[in-house]
C-alpha positions in Angstrom: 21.4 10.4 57.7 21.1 7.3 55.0 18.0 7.0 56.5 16.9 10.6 56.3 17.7 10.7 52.4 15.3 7.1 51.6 12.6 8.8 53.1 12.8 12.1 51.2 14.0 10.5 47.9 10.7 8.1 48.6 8.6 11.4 49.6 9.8 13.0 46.3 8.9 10.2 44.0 5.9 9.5 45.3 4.8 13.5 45.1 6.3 13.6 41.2 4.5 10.6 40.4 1.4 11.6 41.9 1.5 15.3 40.2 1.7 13.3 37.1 -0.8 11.1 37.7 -3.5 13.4 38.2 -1.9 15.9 35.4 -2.3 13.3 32.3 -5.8 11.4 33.3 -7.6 14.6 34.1 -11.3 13.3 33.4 -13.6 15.7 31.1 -16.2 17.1 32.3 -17.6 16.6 29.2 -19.1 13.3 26.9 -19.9 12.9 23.4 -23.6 11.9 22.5 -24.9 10.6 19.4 -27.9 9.1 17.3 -25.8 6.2 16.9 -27.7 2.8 17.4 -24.8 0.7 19.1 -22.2 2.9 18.1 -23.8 2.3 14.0 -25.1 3.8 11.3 -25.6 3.7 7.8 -24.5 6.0 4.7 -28.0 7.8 4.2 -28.2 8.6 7.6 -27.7 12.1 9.6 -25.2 11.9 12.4 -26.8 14.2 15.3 -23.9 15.5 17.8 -24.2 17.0 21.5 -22.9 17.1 24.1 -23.4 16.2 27.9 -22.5 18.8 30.4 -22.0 17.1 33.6 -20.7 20.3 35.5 -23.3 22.3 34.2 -20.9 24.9 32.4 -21.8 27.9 30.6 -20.5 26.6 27.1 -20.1 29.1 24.6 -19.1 26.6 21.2 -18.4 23.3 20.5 -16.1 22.1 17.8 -16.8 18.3 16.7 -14.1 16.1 14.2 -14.5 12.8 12.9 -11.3 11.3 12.2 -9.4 14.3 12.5 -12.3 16.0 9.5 -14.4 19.1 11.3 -17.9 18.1 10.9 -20.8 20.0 11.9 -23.4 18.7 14.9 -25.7 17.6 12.4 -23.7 16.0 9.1 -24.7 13.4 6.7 -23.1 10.7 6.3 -23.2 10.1 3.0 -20.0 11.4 1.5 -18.1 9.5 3.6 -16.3 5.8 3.8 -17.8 3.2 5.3 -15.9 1.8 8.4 -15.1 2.9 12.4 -14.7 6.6 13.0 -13.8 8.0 16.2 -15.0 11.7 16.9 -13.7 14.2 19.0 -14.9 17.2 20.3 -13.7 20.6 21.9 -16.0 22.6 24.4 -15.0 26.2 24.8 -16.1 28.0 27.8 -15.8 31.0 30.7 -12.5 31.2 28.3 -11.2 28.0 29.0 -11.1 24.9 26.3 -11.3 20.8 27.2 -11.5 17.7 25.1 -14.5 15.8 25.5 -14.2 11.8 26.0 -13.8 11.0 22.3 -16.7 8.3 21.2 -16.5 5.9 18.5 -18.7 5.1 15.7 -19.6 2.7 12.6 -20.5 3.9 9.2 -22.2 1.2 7.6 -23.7 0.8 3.5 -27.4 1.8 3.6 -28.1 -1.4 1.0 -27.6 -5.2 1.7 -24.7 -6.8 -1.6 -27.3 -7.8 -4.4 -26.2 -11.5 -5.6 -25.3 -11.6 -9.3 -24.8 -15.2 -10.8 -22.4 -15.6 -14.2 -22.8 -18.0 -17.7 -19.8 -19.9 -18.8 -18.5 -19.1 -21.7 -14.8 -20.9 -22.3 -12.7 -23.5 -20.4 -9.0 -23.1 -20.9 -6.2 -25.6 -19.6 -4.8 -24.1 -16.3 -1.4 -25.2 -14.9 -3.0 -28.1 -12.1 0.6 -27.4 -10.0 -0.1 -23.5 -9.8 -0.8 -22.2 -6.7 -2.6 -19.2 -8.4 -2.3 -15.9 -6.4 -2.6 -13.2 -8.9 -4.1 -12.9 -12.6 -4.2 -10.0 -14.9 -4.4 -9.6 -18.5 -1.7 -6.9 -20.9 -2.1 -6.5 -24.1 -4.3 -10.1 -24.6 -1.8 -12.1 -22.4 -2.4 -13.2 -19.0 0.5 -13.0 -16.4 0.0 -14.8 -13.5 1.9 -14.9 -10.1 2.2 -18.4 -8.2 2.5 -18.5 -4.4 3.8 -20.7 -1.4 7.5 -20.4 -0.4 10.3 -22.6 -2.4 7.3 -22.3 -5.5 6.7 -18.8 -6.0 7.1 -17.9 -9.4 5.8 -15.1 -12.2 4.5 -16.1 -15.1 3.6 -14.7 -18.9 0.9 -17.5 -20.1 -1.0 -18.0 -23.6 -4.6 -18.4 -22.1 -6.0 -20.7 -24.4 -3.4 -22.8 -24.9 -2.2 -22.9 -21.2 1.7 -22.6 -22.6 3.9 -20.8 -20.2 5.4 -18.0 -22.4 7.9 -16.7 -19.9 8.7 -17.6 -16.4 10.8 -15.7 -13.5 11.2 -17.8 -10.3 11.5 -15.5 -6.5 14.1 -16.5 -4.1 12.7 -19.4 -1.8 12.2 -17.3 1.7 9.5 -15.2 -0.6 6.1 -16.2 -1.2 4.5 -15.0 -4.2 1.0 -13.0 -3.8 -0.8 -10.7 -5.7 0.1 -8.7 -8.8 -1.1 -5.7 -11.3 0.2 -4.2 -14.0 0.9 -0.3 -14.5 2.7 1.6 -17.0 4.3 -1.1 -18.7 5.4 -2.2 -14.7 4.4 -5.4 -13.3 4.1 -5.0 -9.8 4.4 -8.1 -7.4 3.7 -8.2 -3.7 4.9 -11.0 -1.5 3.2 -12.0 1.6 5.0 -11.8 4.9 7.8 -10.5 3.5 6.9 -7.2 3.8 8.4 -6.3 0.3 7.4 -5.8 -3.2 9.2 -6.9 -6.2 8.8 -4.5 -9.8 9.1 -6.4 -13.3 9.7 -5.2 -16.8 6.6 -6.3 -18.2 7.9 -7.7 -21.8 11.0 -9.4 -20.2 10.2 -10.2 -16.5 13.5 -8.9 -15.2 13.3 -7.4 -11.7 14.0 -3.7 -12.1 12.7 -2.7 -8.0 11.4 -3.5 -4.9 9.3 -1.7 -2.1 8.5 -1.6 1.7 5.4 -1.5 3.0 3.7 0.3 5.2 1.7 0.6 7.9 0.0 -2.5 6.8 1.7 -5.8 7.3 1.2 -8.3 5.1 0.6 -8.5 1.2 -2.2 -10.2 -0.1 -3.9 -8.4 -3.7 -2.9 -5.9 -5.6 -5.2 -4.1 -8.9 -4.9 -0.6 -10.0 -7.3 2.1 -11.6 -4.9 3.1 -14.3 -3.8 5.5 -11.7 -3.5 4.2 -8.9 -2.9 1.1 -6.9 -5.3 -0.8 -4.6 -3.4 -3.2 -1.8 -4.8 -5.4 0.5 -3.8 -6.9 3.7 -5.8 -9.5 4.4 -8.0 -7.4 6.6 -10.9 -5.5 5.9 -8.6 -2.6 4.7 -7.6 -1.4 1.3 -4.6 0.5 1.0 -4.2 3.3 -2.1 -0.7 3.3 -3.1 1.0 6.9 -4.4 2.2 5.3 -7.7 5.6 7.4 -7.7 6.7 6.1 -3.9 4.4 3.1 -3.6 3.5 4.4 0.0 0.3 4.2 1.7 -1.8 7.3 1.3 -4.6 6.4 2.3 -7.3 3.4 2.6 -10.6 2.6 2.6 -12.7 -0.5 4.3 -14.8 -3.0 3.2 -18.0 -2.8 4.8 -21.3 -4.5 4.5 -25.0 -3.4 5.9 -24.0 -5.5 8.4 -20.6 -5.0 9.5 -16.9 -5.2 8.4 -15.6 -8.4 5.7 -12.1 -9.6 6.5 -9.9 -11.7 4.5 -9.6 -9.1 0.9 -7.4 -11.1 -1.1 -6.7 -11.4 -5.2 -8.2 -8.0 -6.3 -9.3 -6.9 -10.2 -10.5 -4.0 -11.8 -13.6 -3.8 -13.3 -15.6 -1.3 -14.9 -15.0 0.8 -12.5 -15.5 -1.6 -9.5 -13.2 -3.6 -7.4 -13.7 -7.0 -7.7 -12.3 -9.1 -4.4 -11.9 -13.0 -3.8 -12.4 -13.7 0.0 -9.6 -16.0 1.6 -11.4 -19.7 1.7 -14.6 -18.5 0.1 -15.8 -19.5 -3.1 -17.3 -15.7 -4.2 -15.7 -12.6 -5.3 -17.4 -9.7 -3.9 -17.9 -6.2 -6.0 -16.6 -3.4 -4.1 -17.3 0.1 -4.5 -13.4 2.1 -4.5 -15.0 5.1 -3.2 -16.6 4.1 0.1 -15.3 0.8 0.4 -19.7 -0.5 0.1 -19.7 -4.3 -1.2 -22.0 -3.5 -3.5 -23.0 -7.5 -5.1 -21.2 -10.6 -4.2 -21.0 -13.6 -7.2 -21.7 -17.3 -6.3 -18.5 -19.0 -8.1 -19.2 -22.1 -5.9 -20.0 -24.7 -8.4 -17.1 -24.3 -10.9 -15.0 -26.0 -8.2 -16.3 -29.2 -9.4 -15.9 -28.9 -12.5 -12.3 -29.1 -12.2 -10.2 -32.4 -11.5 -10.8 -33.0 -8.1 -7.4 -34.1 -6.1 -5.6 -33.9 -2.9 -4.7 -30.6 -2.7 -7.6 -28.4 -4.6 -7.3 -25.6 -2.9 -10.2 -22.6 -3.2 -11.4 -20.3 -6.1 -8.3 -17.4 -6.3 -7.2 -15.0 -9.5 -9.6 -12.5 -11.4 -8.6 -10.7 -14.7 -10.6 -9.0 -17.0 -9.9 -9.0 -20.7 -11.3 -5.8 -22.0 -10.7 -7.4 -25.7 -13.1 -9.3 -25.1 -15.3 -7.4 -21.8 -14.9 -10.6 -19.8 -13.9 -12.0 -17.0 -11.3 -15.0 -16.0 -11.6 -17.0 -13.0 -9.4 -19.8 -11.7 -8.1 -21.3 -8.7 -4.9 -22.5 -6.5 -3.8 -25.6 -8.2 -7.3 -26.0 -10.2 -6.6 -27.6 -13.7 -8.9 -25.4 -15.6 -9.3 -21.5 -16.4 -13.0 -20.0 -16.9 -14.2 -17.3 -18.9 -17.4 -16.0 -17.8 -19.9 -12.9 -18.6 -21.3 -12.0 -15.4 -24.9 -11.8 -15.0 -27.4 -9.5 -12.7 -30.1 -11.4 -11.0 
């Protein structure tokens, strides 16, 4: 009897699994084909949609989405963020519907980054021990936020003097990364923490914090007067709803090439996103709207002409000073702060 029972509790498992099996990895009959040149193509391009009918069905419509967005079988591309897009489609026919095998795709800038070069036009004192994350001007004063764990600090600083106006230390487990400065709200991310820290702007006292999101880590922050650009580290830039400081919605940093990784200290600019890279002496100017780098800026000799020492680290912290419609440039634990006016090649 024992023996009875094994073999139909094994017979009934094996039957529910199987029915399950063959249920959930039904294969479509169905495959997405595009115009897409290795799964790429760029912003002034038409993506062409069809689809191939292995069954030979009668097919009475097809309804295509990119990324959740109902396109058309012919769309251009040029509305649309750069970055990877995956499209779906649904086949109606003989009054049945099936999901085709979804296909993924690449939206790449039609243009290669021009390169811009800059002129010097000041040389401040800098703080040599500040591991400079973040830099952004208010009202003609520069507040700065100063990274690495047991150091991390936010600062209110007299630019040309270099005099520390106002300083608020973070708790030792937090490490200090980018800031930007809203509606009289400084607003301070930390790295792995996943948190963010709000300050009063005139006194530095905490007043809030935030989680983040879907993204992990916190790297720059920079706003449109609006709004609230976040990255990650990634290629991603995050858009922050100002009232809950959640992620709404992103876009990503693209090339005619392919993706750039490593967004860190972000500022605002005319209009334009302007980006260090993580270890790279450049800041790349970013379109907000599609995410396009649109001209990258050679910073690479100013690192020696600072005082060279065992722990320079790279070029980090950006802040334009609309006073004066320039921008600032420093980096972690560089003894000097430059004021430059930007210059098209």
């Amino acid at each position: 009897m024992r023996i009875y029972k094994l073999l139909s509790i094994i017979f009934l498992s094996t039957l529910i699994c199987s029915c399950g099996f063959n249920s959930g990895h039904k294969k479509s009959d169905f495959t997405i084909i595009t115009n897409a040149n290795k799964n790429k193509l760029t912003n002034n391009e038409i993506l062409n949609l069809s689809i191939e009918n292995k069954k030979n069905h009668l097919i009475d419509s097809v309804s295509y989405r990119l990324d959740g967005q109902k396109i058309l079988d012919e769309t251009n591309l040029q509305n649309f963020k750069l970055g990877k897009y995956t499209i779906e489609a649904t086949v109606f026919y003989a009054n049945e519907q099936q999901t085709a095998a979804t296909k993924k795709i690449t939206i790449l800038n039609n243009q290669a980054p021009k390169v811009y070069t800059y002129k010097i036009i000041n040389e401040y004192p800098h703080d040599i021990t500040s591991y400079t994350q973040g830099l952004e001007f208010f009202n003609g004063e520069l507040y700065e936020s100063i990274g690495q764990y047991q150091k991390s600090k936010l600062r209110k600083v007299n630019y040309k003097t270099g005099e520390i106006l106002k300083n608020t230390d973070l708790a030792d487990d937090y490490f200090a990364e980018g800031l930007s400065i809203l509606n009289k709200k400084i607003y301070l991310l930390t790295w792995k923490e996943g948190t963010g820290f709000i300050y009063d702007v005139d006194s530095l006292k905490k007043t809030g914090s935030f989680k983040y999101g879907i993204s992990k880590e916190g790297w720059g922050l920079c706003n449109d007067s609006e709004k609230l650009y976040k990255s990650d580290g990634t290629e991603n830039i995050w858009i922050l709803d100002t009232q809950t400081l959640t992620e709404k919605e992103k876009i990503q940093v693209y090339t005619n090439k392919g993706k750039i990784v490593g967004i860190n200290e972000m500022e605002w600019v005319n209009g334009k996103i302007y980006a260090n890279r993580y270890q790279k002496n450049g800041v790349a100017i970013i379109n907000p709207i599609n995410g396009a780098i649109e001209a990258v800026i050679d910073f690479s000799p100013l690192k020696n002409k600072v005082k060279q020492h065992g722990t320079l680290d790279v070029l980090n912290g950006i802040a334009y000073n609309s006073e004066t419609n320039t921008v600032f440039v420093t980096g972690k634990n560089w003894d000097k702060l430059f004021e430059v006016e930007i210059i098209e090649k």
